[in-house]
NUVO-87764 format. One record per residue (C-alpha): x, y, z; residue in one letter. Coordinates in steps of 0.02 Angstrom, whole numbers, plus 50000, padded with zeros to 5 digits. Example, Ala and Ser with C-alpha at 12.3 -4.5 7.8 and 13.67 -1.06 7.14 Angstrom:
2
506154977550390a506844994750357s
END
This chain:
493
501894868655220x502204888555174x504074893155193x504604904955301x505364921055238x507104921355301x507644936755224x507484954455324x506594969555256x506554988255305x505144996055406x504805013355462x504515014255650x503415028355711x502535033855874x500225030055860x500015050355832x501605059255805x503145058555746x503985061855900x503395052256056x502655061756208x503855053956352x502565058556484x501285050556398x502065033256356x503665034456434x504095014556407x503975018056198x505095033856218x506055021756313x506185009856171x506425021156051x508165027856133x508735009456162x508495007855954x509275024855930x510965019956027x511085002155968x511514997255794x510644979955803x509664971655966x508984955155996x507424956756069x506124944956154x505654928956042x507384931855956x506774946555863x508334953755787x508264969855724x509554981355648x509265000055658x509695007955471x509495026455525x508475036955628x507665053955613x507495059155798x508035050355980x506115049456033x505835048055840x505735039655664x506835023055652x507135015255510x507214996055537x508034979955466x506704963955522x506144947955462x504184952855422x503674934855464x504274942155634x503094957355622x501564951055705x502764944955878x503524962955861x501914972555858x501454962856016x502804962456109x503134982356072x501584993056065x501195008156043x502355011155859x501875011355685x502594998955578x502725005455390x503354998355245x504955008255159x504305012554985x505245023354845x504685036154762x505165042554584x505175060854506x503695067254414x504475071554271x503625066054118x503955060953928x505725053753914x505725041454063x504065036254012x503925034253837x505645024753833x505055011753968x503665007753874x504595000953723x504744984953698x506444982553591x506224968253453x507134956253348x507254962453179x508674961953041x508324976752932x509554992053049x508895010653021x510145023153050x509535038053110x510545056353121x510235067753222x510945086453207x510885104753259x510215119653137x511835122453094x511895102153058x513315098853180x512955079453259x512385079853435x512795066753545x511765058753685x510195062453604x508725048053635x507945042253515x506305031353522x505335023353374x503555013053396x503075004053251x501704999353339x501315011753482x499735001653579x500934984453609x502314995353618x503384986653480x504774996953406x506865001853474x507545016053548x509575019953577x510545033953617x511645043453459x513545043753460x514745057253420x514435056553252x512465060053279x511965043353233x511035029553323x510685010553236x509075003553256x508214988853200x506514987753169x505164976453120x504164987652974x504264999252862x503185012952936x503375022353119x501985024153207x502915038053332x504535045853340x505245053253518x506725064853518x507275067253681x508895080653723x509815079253906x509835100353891x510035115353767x508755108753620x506975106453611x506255086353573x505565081253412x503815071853376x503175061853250x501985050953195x501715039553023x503645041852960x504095031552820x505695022052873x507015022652743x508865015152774x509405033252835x508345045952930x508955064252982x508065074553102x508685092253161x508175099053326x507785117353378x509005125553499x508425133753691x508555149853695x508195157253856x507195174153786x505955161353681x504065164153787x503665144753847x502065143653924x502825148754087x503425165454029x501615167353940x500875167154083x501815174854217x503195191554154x504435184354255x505695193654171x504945210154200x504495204354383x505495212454534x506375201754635x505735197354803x506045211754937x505665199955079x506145182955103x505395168655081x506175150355105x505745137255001x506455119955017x506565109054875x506595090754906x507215082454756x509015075454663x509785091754722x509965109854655x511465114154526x512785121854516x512095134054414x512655153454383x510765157454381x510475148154570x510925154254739x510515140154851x510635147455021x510935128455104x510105112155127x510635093355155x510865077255060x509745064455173x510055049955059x510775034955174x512525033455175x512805049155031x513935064655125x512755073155186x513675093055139x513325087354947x511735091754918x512095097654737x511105089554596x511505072154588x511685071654376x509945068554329x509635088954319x507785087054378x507985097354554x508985108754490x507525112154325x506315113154496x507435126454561x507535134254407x505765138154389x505605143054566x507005155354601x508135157954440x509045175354404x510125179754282x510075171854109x508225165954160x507155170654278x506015161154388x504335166654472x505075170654647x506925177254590x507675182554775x506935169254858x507945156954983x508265140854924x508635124855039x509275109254943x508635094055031x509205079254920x508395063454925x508725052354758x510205041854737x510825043054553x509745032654447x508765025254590x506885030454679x506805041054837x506355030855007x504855039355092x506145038155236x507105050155171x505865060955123x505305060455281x507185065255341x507035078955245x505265086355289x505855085555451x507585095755391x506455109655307x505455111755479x506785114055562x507875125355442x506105135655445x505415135955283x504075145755227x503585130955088x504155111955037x503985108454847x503785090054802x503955086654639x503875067854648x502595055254680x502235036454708x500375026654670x499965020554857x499495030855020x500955034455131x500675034555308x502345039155350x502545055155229x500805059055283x501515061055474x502545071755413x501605083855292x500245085355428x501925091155554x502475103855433x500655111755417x500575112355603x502255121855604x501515136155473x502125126855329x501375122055154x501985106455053x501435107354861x501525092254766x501475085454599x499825076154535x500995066454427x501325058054245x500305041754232x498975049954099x497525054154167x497695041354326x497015045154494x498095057754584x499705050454648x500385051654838x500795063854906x499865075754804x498285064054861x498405069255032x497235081155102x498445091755204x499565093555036x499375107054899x499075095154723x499575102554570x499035098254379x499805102954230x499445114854103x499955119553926x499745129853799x499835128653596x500985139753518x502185139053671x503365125353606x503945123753426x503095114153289x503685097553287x504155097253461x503885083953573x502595094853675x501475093053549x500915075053589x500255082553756x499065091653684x497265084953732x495425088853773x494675094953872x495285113453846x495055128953946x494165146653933x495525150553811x495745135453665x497235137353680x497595129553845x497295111753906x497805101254047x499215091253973x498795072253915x500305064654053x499485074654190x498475065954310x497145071354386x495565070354521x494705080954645x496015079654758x496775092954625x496855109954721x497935122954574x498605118954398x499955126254333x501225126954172x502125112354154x502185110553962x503765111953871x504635123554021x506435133654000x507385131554153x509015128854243x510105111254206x511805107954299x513305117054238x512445132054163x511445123154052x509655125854014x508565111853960x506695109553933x505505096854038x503745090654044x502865085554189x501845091054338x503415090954402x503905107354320x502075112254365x502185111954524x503725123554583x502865135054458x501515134254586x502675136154739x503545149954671x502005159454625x501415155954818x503045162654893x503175175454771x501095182254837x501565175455021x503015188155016x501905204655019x500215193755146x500115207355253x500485203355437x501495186855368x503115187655432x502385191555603x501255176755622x501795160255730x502235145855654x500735134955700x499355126355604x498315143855588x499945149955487x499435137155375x497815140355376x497935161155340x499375156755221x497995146855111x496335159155135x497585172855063x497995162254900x496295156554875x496285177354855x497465174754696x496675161654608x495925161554428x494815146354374x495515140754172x493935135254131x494395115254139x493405111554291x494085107254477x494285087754409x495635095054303x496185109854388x495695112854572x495235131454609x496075135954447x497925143954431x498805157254558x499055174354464x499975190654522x499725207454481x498065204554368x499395196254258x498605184654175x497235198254103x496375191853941x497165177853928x496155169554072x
END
């Protein structure tokens, strides 16, 4: 005899079409709904006990504490709701977080002792280091170096296969591959400096740029935005359960506020759209994934604080019904979400890039953008564009549910407390995207006019299409191709 789950899960409750029930048109649901929203926990009929966690509106999104075994007596006792599983969702940032969960630390007696310092050799502290001696079973160590610059790891052979460098902010990674492992190793790293051209900056002026002279709002659902001197975040909200919901500053890991960066920077870097309005709408716990409830909380947030566009630079494997509710909403309210394809090398595009009604974004690099010996250059890989040059980056995943690429190689931007840091990622991609959409939306004629209704949408896309330059990959790889302003991108298309 099968046991019987007797722990509770969480659930997403939703109305059959929308995410806000029509009370004349099923006025028991809406009913139901507003019992849930008052009442913490209710026992319903055949002792279905349910405890509300949070809710998005009255008539609305609930999420739900239940025993699933109890699933099948809910769904038939309560019609006419959604049931949807809580998932989490994780940045789409690339490298670092990936290449140090795929080693496999082993046993081995013989230490290496590896230093790592600046140009001027100075230690550096909190740099992470990863070594595969054998890079297909992902055998080898990585560790973290200590004041002094040094980190202690033991390995199994005499020979590295690859060696990962990874800085928090302010240096460029190192790569490299067949070291000979001696007793002591030193490696020095190249400093940021915010004039050097990335493949952002070779592509789009943005220094020489104006700033926007009308306004576009962007809202940027991520771990937060700064505080940076080169960010003026005009508002937002932390929507992670049970966080204050007035701190919706970066929550430490520095990824949203690297998004923002790229988006809207001005000052000692400048983004694509400098001038635009930024709305922080945090949704990851430190150190933990992003529930699609929350994301949902804060699609919702961005609809009604009117923005213009949502970037998303985050992504999960599995179709989201949920997050797809509310992506659809936004585009009926005159509102674009871009996503980002995301990191899992060459994979089918992740969720919610994946979905039709979002705007999917690849990344792109560039050779002779990032220093030799940097970590960027193990993204380099076939096929390549018009140019050499250029090729969609090896972490970037892709499909033909791809609809732009964009830079997301070895990118300059903003890190929390006035720091600047480089990242990889279609993450970084993407808000290059977004920016260079709000920066083009900002001078559609007749835009600021329009109502916000799914043919907003609609115009808002037919007048990018307008700005769009195919890179030679193919749309597999890169959609339409990459948004351009000003004839910018010349001969280097």
């Amino acid at each position: 005899m099968k046991r019987q789950i007797e722990t509770s899960e969480n659930f997403i409750l939703l109305p059959v079409s929308k995410t806000r029930i029509n009370e004349e048109d099923s006025p028991k649901v809406a009913d139901f709904l507003t019992k849930l929203q008052k009442a913490k926990e209710l026992k319903l009929k055949q002792d279905l006990e349910v405890k509300v966690l949070d809710s998005i509106d009255t008539d609305g999104a609930k999420l739900i504490q239940i025993n699933p075994v109890k699933l099948p007596d809910f769904k038939f006792n309560y019609p006419g709701l959604r049931i949807i599983p809580e998932k989490f969702y994780r940045p789409a940032v690339c490298q670092r977080k990936r290449i140090s969960a795929k080693v496999k630390n082993i046993q081995a007696a013989s230490p290496i002792m590896i230093t790592i310092n600046d140009l001027e050799q100075k230690p550096i502290e909190g740099i992470t280091v990863v070594v595969f001696t054998d890079f297909a079973l992902s055998r080898g160590a990585s560790g973290i170096t200590d004041k002094n610059g040094l980190v202690k790891l033991k390995l199994d052979k005499d020979n590295a296969e690859r060696i990962y460098i990874y800085a928090d902010h302010s240096y460029w990674g190192y790569f490299q591959e067949n070291v000979r492992l001696t007793s002591n190793l030193k490696f020095t790293l190249q400093p940021v400096k915010t004039d050097y051209t990335d493949s952002l900056r070779y592509f789009y002026d943005t220094a020489n740029w104006p700033e926007l002279n009308r306004k576009i709002r962007v809202g940027i659902i991520d771990t937060g935005v700064g505080p940076h001197k080169d960010l003026a975040v005009l508002g937002g909200k932390n929507l992670v359960k049970g966080e204050d919901e007035d701190n919706y500053k970066d929550n430490g890991e520095g990824h949203g506020t690297h998004v923002a960066g790229i988006i809207g920077a001005s000052g000692g870097i400048k983004g694509v759209a400098a001038g635009v309005e930024i709305m922080s709408y945090r949704v990851f716990p430190k150190g933990e994934g992003a529930s699609n409830f929350d994301i949902m909380k804060a699609i919702a947030q961005a609809i009604s604080d009117k923005c213009d566009l949502i970037n998303m630079s985050l992504g999960e494997a599995e179709d989201d019904e949920g997050l797809t509710s509310y992506i659809k909403d936004a585009y009926n309210q005159g509102i674009l979400c871009f996503a980002a394809n995301g990191n899992d090398s060459r994979s089918a595009v992740s969720f919610p890039a994946a979905y039709s009604l979002s705007v999917a974004i690849s990344a792109l690099g560039t050779i002779g953008t990032f220093p030799e010996g940097a970590v960027e250059g193990s993204a380099v890989q076939e096929p390549f564009g018009t140019d050499k040059n250029n090729f969609i980056a090896d972490f970037s995943n892709i499909g033909l549910e791809t609809d732009l690429t964009a830079p997301g190689v070895g990118i300059i931007s903003t890190y929390p407390n006035d720091y600047y840091a480089i990242m990889d990622g279609t993450s970084m991609a993407c808000p290059a995207a977004t920016g260079m959409a709000a920066r083009l939306l900002s001078n559609m004629p007749g835009f600021y006019e329009m109502k916000r209704n799914q043919d907003r949408s609609v115009e808002m896309l037919k007048f990018l299409a307008l700005h769009i330059k195919p890179m030679g990959f193919g749309a597999n790889f890169e959609g339409k191709g990459m948004l351009y302003y000003n004839n910018e991108l010349h001969s280097k298309i």
